[in-house]
Structure formats: structure tokens, C-alpha cells
N, C-alpha and C positions, 0 to 999 in steps of 0.2 A: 543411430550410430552410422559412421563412415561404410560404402561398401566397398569389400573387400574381395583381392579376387580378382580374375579378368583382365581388362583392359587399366581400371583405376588404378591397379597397384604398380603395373607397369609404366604407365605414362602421366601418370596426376604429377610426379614431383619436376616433368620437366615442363609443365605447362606457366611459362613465367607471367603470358600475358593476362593481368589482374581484371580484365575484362572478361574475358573467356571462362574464367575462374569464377567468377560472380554469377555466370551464365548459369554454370554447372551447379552450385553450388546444392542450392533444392531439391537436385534428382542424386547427390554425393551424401548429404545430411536429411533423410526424409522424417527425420524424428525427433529434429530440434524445434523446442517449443519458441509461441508468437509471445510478445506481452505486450502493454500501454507504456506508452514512454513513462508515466508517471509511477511505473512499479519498478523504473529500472535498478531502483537501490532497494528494493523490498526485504529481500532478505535482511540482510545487514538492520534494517528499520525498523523491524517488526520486533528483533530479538531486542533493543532497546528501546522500545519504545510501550510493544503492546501487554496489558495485565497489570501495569502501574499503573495504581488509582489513590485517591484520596477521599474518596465519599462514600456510604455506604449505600449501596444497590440491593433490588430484588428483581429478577430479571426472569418471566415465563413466557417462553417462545413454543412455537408450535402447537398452540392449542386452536382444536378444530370448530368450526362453527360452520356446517357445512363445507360449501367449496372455497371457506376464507378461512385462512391459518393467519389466528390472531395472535399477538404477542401485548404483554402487557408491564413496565417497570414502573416501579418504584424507588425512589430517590431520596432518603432523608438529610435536610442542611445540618450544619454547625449546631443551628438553634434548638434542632428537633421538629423542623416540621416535615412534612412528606408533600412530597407531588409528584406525580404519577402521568406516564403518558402511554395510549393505548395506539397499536398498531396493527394495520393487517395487510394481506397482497392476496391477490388471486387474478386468475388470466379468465379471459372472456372472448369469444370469435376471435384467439389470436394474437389481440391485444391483453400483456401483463401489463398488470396494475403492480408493483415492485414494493410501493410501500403508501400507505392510507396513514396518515399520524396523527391524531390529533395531543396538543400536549396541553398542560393545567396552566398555561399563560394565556391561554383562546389563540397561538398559532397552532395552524396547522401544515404539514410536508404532503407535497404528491408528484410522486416518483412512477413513472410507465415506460414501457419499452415495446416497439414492435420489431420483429425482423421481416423484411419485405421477402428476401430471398438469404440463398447461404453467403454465410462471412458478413453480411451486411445489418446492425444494428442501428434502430432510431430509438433514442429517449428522451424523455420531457421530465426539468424537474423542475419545481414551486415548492421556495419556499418564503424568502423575505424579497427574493425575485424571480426571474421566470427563463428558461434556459433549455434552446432545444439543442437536443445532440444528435452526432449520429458518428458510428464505430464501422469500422469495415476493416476487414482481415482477407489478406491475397497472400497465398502463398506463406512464406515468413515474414510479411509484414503487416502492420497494424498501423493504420490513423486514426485521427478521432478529430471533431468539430462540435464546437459548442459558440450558440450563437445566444444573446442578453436579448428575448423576445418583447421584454416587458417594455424596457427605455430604449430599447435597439441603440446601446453603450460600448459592447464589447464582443470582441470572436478573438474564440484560441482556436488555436490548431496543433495538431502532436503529431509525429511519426516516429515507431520505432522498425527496428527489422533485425532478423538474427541472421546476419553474416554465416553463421558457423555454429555447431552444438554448443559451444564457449564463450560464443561473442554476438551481444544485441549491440547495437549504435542507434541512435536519436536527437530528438530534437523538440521544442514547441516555442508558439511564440503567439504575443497575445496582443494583437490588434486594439484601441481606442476609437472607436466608430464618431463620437461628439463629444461636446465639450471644449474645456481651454489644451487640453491633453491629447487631443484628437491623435492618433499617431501608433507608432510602435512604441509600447508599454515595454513590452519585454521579449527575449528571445533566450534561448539555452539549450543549451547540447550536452549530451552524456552516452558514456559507454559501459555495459560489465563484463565481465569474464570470469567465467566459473570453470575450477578443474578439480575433479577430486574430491579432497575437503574446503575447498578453497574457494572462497566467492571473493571479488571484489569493486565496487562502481567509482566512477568518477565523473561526479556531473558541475555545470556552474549555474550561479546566480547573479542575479544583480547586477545582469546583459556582460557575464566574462569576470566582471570585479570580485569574483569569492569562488572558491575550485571545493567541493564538497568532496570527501574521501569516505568509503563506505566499505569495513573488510569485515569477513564472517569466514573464519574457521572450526572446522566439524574435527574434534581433536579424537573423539570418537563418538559412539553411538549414542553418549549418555551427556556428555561436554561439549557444548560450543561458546565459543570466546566472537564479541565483536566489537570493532570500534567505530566511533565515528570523529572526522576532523574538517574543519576548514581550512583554508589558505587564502590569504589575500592581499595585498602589498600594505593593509593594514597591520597586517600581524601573521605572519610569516605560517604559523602551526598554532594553532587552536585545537585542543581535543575538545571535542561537544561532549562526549562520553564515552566511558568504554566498561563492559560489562559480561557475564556471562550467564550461559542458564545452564543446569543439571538435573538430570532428573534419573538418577540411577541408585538411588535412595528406596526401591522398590514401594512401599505400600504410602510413605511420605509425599510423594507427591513431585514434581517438579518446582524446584529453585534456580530464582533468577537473582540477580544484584546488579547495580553496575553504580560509580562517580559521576559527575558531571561537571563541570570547567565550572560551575558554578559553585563547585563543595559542597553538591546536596547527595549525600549517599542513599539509597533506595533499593528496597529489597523486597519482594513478593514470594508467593508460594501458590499455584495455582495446584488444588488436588480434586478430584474425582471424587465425594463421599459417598453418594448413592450412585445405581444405572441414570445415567445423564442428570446428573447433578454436581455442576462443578463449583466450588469455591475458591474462591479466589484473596486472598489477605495480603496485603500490603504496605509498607510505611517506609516514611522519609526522615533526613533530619540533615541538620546543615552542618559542616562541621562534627561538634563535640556539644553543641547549645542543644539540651534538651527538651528548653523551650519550643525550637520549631518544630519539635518530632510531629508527624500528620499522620494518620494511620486510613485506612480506608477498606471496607469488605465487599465483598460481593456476592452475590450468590447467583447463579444462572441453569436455569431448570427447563 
């Protein structure tokens, strides 16, 4: 929070120069959190997006095997069959091992992470390529760098920063190192601002040609409402979707629902049945066709 009091309440509002203001701002707001440019729509994203599923899962996480917390799912298809992928992490001298994967195709993921010093993150992931990173955080801002080890192909880079309790700004843009595309790939900028109940982002794609819209209202403790939109001189307003979750239904569970520009309505129920045992049931359907109705469960223990 702002501090109050003193010198700031007196003189902050005639301080015009946006320079000076930027200076302060860190020692005025010491409690507004950093994030990855790539979370800057999270909110809004997650409420439509995450616990809709279509498959049925079995998911046991946290089982110890020594100093490796193994996790292990299960998957069955359309057909009836299952396959299964086993995973674990544990750190060693310093070096976390983040995720060990092996899955029932013979691929396997390896995800590590060092911090050398504070704010500063390096990580290495492999999986169908090879990808070193590295995260650092100063103050209220946040970069991140990922460089293609394997073809030495491609480097992104990110920065976001929180201005203010209310407001991150960012960016990322993604380098072609060879090939006939050699070049800048991509580049894009985005901002949010949260008050209150109120979240909402605005980021672009497809180097400025499509503006993404991302709002999340807290109507109370138990209802929040969000939506998501495009815009682009293709098509002026596009809703992606828009949806909401409740969960004030007490021993029921939390519900979600939301449409999709595509006319596929979806609706889940994520509830609690045992101490950490959540399940998860979900289904889709297009229209009023109940042909495509798709259902999918979960269970994660």
C-alpha cells in the first residue's frame, strides 16, 4: 500500500514530473507484487480456461520416495485404453531438478532450475527441443530469456514491471536466429490494472494486428464473472468467451460455465471429496446437438 503520512501526502500530487514519479515509485508502493509478462492476463485466463477437460484422469502427486516427490497419472482414451506417465523433482547441491517425466510414448521432459544469487533464476528444459533460460527480478520488474540450445533457432525475451499496486506494463519479442525467416518473429506489448473487484488486461498479437481484452470481476466472495475478446481490423469485437465460477453452494463444490464464439457451452464442477482429494467433472456440447456433448473426469489426489 501507498505510504501515508509525512512528506507523500503533502507533496506526491504536485509532483508533475513522470520521471521523478517513476524514481519514487518503489519506495511509495513497497508491496506491489513482480510477475512474467506472460502471466499478465492470468487472472482473467485461468477463470476460463483452467478445470475444463475432456478425458478422464487419475492424478497422485506428492508421493515420497525418499528425497524424490514422485507423481504419477493416468489417462484413459475414447477407446478405453490407459497410458500412464510417471514424474518426479528433487534438488541436489542446489541444483532443482523441477520435473524427471518419463511418458508411455518413450518421450521423456527434464525441467532444472538454478538460482546463482537472489532475483536471479537459470532453467534448462528438454523436451522435443532444448531451451536454456534465465529469470531475474530487480525491484518491480521481471525479464526472462530463453535461448533454442539444441538448433540454436530462436531467443525470446520478456519484460514486465509494476508501475504502481494497479498497473504492470510489458512486453516480449522473439528473435529467428536461422533459416529462411531469420529475423524478428514476433514482438508484443500488454498492460493490466486491478482495483478492487476489478481486474482487467490488454495485450496484442500478431506483431499489433489482433488487441486481446481480458476482464475478471469479483462480484463477491462466492461469484466472479470473466470475459475474453479480440479485436482486429478483421473483425472489429470477437468474444473468445465469457463465463463464470461460484462456489457458494457450500458442501457442492465450486461451478464454473462459460460460451465460446464458437457455440460450444462448458461447464465443470471442481469439489473437494476426501482431505486432498479433489475431483474434478466436466462437459461440453455445441449448440443444442447432443451429439457433440464430450464429458471428461478427473480425479487428483
Amino acid at each position: 500500500q501507498k505510504m501515508t503520512g509525512s512528506w507523500v501526502d503533502c507533496f506526491w500530487p504536485h509532483i508533475k514530473n513522470t520521471t521523478i514519479q517513476s524514481c519514487f515509485l518503489p519506495y511509495l508502493y513497497p508491496n506491489h507484487s513482480t510477475m512474467k509478462f506472460s502471466d499478465i492476463s492470468k487472472p482473467s485466463s485461468d477463470l476460463l480456461g483452467n478445470d475444463y477437460c475432456s478425458n478422464v484422469t487419475l492424478k497422485a502427486k506428492g508421493l515420497s520416495a525418499g528425497p524424490v516427490s514422485v507423481s504419477v497419472e493416468t489417462e484413459r482414451s475414447a477407446a478405453g485404453t490407459l497410458s500412464s506417465k510417471i514424474g518426479g523433482k528433487f534438488a541436489y547441491a542446489g541444483l532443482n531438478f523441477d520435473k524427471l517425466e518419463a511418458n508411455a510414448d518413450g518421450s521423456n521432459v527434464l525441467e532444472t532450475s538454478l538460482v546463482p544469487c537472489p532475483g536471479c533464476k537459470m532453467t534448462f528444459k528438454a523436451k522435443k527441443g532444448a531451451d536454456l533460460g534465465l529469470e531475474y527480478t530487480a525491484g518491480k520488474m521481471t525479464t526472462t530469456g530463453s535461448l533454442d540450445v539444441l538448433n540454436m533457432s530462436k531467443f525470446s525475451t520478456s519484460a514486465c514491471i509494476g508501475v504502481s499496486p494497479a498497473i504492470n506494463l510489458g512486453g516480449d519479442l522473439s528473435y529467428n536466429l536461422s533459416g529462411d525467416k531469420a529475423g524478428l518473429s514476433s514482438y508484443n506489448v500488454g498492460a493490466s490494472y486491478a482495483t478492487g473487484p476489478m481486474f482487467a488486461s490488454v495485450t496484442t498479437a500478431n506483431k499489433f494486428a489482433q488487441f486481446n481484452v481480458g476482464v475478471l470481476y469479483k462480484v463477491n466472495k462466492d461469484l466472479s464473472l470473466a470475459s475474453s475478446t479480440t479485436h482486429s481490423s478483421a473483425k472489429a469485437c470477437n468474444v473468445a468467451a465469457i463465463g463464470g465460477s461460484y462456489s457458494g453452494l457450500g458442501s457442492v463444490g465450486t461451478i464454473k460455465a462459460k460460451v465460446g464464439s464458437n457455440g460450444v457451452t462448458s461447464a465443470c464442477l471442481v469439489k473437494e471429496i476426501a482431505p486432498k482429494v479433489n475431483l474434478t467433472a466436466s462437459g461440453s456440447i455445441s449448440g443444442t446437438d447432443t451429439s457433440t456433448f464430450k464429458y471428461g473426469l478427473g480425479i487428483t489426489m
